[in-house]
N, CA, C and O atoms as CSV, one atom per row, in Angstrom:
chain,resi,resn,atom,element,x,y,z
A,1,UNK,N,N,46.634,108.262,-14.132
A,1,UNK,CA,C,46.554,107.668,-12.810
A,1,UNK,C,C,45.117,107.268,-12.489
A,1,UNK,O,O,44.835,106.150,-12.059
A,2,UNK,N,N,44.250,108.197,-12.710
A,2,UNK,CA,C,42.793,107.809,-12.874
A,2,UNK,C,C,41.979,106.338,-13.223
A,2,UNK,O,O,41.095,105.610,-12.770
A,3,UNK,N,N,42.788,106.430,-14.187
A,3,UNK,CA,C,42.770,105.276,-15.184
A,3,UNK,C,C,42.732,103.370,-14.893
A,3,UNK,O,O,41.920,102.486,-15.167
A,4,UNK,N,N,44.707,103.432,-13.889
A,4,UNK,CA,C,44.290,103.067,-13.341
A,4,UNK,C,C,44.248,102.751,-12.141
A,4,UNK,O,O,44.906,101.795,-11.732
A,5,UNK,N,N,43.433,103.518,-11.300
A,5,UNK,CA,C,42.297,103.393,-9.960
A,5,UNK,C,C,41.441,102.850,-10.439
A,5,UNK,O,O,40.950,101.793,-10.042
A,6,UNK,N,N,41.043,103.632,-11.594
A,6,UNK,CA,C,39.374,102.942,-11.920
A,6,UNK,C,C,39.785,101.369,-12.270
A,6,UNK,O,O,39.009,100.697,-11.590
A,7,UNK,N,N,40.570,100.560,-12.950
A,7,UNK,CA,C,40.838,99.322,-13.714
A,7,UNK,C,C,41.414,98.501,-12.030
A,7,UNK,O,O,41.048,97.379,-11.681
A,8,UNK,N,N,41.975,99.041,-11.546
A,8,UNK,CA,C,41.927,98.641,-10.037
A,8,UNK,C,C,40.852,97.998,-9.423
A,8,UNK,O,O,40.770,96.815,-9.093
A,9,UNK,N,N,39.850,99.099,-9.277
A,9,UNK,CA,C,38.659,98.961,-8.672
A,9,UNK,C,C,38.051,97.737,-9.194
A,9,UNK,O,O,37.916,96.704,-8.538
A,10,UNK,N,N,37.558,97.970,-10.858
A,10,UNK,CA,C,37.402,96.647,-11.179
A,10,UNK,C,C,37.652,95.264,-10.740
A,10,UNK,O,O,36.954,94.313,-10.388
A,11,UNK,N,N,38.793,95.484,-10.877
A,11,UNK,CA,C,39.478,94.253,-10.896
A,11,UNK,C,C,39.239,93.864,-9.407
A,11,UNK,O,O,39.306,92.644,-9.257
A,12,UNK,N,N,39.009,94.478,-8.393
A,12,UNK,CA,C,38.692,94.163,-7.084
A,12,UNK,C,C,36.942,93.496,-7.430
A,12,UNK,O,O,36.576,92.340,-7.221
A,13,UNK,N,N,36.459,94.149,-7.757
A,13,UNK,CA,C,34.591,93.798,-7.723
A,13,UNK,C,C,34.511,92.436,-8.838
A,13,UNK,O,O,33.498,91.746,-8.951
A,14,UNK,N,N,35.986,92.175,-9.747
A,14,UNK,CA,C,35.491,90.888,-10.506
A,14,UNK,C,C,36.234,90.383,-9.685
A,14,UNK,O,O,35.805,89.238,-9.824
A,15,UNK,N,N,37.231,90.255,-8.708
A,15,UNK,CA,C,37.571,89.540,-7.911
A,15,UNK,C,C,36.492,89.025,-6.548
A,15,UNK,O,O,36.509,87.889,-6.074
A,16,UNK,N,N,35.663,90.058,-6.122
A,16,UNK,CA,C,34.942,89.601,-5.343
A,16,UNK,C,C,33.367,89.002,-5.744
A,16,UNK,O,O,32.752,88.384,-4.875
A,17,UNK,N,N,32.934,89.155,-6.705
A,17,UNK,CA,C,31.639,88.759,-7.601
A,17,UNK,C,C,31.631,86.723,-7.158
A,17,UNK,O,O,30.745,86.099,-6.573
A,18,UNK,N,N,32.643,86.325,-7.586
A,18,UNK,CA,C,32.637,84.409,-7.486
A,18,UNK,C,C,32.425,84.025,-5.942
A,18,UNK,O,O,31.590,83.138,-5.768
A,19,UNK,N,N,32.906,84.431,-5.039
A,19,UNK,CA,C,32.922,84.454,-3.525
A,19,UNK,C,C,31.471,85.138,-3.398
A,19,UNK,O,O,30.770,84.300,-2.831
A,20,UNK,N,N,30.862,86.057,-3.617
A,20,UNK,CA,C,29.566,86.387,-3.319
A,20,UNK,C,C,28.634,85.395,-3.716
A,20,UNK,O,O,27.820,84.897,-2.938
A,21,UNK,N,N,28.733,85.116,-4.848
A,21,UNK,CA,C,27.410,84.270,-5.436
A,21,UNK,C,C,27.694,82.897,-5.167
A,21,UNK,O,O,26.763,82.163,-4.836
A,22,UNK,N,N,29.036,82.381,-5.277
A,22,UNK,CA,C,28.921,81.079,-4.873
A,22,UNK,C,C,30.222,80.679,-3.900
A,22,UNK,O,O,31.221,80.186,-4.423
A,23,UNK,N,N,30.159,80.918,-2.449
A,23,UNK,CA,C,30.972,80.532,-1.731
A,23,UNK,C,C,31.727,79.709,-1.631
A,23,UNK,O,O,32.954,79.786,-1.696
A,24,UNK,N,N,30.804,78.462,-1.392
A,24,UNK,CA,C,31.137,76.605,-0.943
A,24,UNK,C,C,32.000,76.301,-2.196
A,24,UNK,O,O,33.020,75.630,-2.037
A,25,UNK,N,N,31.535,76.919,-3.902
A,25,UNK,CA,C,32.570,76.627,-5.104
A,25,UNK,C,C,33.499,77.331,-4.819
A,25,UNK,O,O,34.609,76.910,-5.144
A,26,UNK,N,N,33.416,78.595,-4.146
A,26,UNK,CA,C,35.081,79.219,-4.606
A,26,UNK,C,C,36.086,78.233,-3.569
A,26,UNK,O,O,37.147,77.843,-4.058
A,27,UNK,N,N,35.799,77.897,-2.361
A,27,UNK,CA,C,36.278,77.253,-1.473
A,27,UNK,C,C,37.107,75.974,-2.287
A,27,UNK,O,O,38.297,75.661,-2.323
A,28,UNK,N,N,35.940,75.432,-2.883
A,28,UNK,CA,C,36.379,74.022,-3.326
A,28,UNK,C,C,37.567,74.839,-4.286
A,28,UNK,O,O,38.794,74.899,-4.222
A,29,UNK,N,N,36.825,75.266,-4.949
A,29,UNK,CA,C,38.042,75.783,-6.125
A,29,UNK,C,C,39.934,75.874,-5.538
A,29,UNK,O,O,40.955,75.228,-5.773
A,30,UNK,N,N,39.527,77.158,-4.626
A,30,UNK,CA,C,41.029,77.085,-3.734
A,30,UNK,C,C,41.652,76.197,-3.331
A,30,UNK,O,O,42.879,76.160,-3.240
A,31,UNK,N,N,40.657,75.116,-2.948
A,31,UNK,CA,C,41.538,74.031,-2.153
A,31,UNK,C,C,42.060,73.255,-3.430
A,31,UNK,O,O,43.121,72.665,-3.226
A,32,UNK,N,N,41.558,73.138,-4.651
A,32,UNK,CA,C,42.110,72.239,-5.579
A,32,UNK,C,C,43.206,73.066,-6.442
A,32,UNK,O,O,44.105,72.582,-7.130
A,33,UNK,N,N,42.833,74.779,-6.181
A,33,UNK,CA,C,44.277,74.991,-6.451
A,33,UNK,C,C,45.775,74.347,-5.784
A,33,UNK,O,O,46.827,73.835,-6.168
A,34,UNK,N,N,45.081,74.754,-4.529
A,34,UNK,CA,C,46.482,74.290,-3.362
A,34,UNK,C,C,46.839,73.501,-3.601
A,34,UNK,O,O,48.042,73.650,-3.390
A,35,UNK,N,N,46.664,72.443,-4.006
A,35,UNK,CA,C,46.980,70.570,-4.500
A,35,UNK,C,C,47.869,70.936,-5.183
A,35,UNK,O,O,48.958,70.594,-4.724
A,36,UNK,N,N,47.934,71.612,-6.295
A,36,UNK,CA,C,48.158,71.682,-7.661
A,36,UNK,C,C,49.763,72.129,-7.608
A,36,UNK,O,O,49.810,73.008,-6.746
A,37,UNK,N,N,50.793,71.963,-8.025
A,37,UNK,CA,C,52.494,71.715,-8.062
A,37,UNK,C,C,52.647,73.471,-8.100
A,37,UNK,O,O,51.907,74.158,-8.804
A,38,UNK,N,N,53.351,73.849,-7.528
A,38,UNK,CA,C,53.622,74.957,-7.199
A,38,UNK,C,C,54.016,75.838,-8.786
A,38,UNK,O,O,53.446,76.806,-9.288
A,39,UNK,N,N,55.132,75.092,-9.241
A,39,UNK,CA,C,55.330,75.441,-10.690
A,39,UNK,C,C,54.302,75.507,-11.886
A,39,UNK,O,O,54.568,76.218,-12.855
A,40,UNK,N,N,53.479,74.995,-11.851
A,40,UNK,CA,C,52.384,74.390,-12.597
A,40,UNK,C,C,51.601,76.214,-12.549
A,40,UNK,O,O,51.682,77.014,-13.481
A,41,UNK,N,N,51.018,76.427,-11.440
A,41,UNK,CA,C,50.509,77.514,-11.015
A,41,UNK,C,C,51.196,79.007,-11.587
A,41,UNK,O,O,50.724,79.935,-12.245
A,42,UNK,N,N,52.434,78.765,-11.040
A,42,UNK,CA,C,53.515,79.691,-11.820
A,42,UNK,C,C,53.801,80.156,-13.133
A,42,UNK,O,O,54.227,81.283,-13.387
A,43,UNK,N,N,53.567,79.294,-13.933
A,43,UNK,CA,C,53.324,79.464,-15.384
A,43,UNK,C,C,52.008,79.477,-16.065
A,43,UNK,O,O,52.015,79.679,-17.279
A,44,UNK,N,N,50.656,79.255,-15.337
A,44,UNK,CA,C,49.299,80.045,-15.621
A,44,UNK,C,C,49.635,81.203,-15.319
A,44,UNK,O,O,49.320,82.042,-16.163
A,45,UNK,N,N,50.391,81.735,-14.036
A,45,UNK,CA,C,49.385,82.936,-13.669
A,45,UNK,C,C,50.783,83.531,-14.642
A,45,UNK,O,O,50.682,84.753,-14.750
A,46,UNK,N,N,52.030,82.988,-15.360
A,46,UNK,CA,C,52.612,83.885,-16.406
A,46,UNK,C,C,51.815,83.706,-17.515
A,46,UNK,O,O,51.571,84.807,-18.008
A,47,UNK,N,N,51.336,82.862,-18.083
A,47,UNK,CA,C,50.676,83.398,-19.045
A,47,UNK,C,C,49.231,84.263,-19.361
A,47,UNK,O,O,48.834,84.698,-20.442
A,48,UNK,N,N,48.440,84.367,-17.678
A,48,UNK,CA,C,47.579,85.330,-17.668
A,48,UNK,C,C,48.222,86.644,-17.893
A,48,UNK,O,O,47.638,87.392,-18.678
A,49,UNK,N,N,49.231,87.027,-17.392
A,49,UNK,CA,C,49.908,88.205,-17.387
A,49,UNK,C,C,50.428,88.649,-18.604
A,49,UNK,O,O,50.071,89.777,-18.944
A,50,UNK,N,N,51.225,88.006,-19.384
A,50,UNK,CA,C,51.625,87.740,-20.648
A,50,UNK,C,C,50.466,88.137,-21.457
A,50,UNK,O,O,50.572,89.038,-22.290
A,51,UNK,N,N,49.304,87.478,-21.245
A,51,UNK,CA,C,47.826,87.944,-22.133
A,51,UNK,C,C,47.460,88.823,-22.014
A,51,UNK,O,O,46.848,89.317,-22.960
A,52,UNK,N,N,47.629,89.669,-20.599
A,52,UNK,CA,C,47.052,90.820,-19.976
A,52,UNK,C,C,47.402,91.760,-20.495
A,52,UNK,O,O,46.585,92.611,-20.846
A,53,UNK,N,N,48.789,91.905,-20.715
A,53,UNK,CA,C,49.591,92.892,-20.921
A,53,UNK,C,C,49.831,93.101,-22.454
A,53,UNK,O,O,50.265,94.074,-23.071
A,54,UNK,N,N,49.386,91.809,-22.886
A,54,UNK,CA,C,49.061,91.383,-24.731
A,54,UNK,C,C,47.819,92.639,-25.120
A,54,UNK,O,O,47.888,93.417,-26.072
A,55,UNK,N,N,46.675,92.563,-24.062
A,55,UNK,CA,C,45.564,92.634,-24.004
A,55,UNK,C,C,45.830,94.283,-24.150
A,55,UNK,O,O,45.704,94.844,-25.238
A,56,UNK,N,N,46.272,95.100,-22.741
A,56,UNK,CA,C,46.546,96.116,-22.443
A,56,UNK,C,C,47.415,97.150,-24.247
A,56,UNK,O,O,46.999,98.176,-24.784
A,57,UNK,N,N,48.817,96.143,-24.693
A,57,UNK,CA,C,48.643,96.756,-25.661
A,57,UNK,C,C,48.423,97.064,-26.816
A,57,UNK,O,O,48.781,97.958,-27.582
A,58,UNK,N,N,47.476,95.790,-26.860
A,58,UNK,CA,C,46.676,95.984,-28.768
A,58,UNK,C,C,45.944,97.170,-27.935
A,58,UNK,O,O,46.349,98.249,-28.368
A,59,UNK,N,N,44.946,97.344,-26.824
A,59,UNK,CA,C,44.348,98.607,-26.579
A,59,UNK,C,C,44.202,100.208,-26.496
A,59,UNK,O,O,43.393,101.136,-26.526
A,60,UNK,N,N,45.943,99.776,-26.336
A,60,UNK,CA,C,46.634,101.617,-26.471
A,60,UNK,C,C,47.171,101.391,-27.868
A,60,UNK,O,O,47.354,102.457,-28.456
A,61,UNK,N,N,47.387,100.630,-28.362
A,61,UNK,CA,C,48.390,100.812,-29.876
A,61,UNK,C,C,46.956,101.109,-30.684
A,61,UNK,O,O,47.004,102.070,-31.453
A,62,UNK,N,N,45.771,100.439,-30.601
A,62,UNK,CA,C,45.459,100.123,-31.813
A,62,UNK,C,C,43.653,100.878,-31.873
A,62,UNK,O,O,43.026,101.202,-32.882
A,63,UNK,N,N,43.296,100.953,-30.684
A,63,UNK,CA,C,42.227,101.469,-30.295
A,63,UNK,C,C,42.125,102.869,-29.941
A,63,UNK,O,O,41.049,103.333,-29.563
């Protein structure tokens, strides 16, 4: 459970790191997500997850 809190946490401070240093880009960034076809979006953020979880278990299998 420790584990992950801590990978949590992370993931909050690399979430907030782009918005600190460069505002006016993350802005732009969002808004050119929003444009972008709803489905289109849907199948990045499956294949981030898909990788993630790729990621997660070469780490416990193999490390």
């Amino acid at each position: 459970m420790k584990v992950i809190l801590l990978a949590l946490g992370f993931m909050i401070v690399f979430e907030g790191v782009f918005p600190l240093i460069a505002p006016g880009l993350w802005q732009q960034s969002l808004e050119k997500i929003s444009r972008i076809n709803p489905e289109t979006v849907r199948r990045a953020a499956m294949v981030m997850v898909i990788a993630g979880l790729g990621w997660i278990w070469v780490l416990t299998a193999f490390v």
